[in-house]
C-alpha positions in Angstrom: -6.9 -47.9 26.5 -6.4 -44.8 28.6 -3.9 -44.4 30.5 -3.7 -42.0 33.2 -1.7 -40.8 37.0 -3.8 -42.7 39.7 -6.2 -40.8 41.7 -6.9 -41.6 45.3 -10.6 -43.6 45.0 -9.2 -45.6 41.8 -7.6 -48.5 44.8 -9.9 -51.0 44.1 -9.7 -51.1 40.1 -6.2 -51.2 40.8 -6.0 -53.6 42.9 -8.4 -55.8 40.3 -5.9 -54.8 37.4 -2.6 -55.9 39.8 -4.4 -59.2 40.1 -5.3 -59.9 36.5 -2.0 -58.9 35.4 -0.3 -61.2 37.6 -2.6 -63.9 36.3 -2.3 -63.5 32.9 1.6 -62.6 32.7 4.2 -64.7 32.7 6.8 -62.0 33.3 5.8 -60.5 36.7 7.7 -61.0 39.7 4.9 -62.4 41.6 3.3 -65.4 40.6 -1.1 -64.9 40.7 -2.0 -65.0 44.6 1.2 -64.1 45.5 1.2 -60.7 46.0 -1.0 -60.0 49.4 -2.8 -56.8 48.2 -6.0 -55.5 49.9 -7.5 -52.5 49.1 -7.2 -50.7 52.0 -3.1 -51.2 51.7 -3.7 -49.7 48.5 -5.6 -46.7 49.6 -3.1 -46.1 52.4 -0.2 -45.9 50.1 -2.1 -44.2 47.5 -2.7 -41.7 50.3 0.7 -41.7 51.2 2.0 -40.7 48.0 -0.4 -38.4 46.9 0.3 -36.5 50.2 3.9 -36.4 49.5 3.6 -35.1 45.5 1.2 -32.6 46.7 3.5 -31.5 49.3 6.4 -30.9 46.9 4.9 -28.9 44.7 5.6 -25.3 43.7 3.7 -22.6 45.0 4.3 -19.7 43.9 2.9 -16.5 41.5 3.8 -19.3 38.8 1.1 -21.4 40.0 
């Protein structure tokens, strides 16, 4: 398994993988169908995110 930070373009293999966990765990807080996920909710707060990380980073000779 790889495991890696999310890059904006993975939202709809993470949106499939929010789904199947939810199906297959019985430890999550939303039972499977529950959540309302979408892909483009995804993408926007993937977006969102990524926006504010690359916002707070250094720059700088250190870069």
């Amino acid at each position: 398994m790889l495991i890696r930070e999310i890059n904006i373009g993975d939202d709809e293999q993470f949106v499939k993988l929010i789904c199947k966990v939810d199906a297959q765990s019985d430890y999550m807080l939303y039972e499977p169908g529950e959540r309302k996920v979408t892909v483009e909710k995804q993408r926007f707060v993937d977006e969102y995110y990524m926006a504010k990380i690359l916002s707070t980073k250094p720059k700088g000779p250190l870069e």
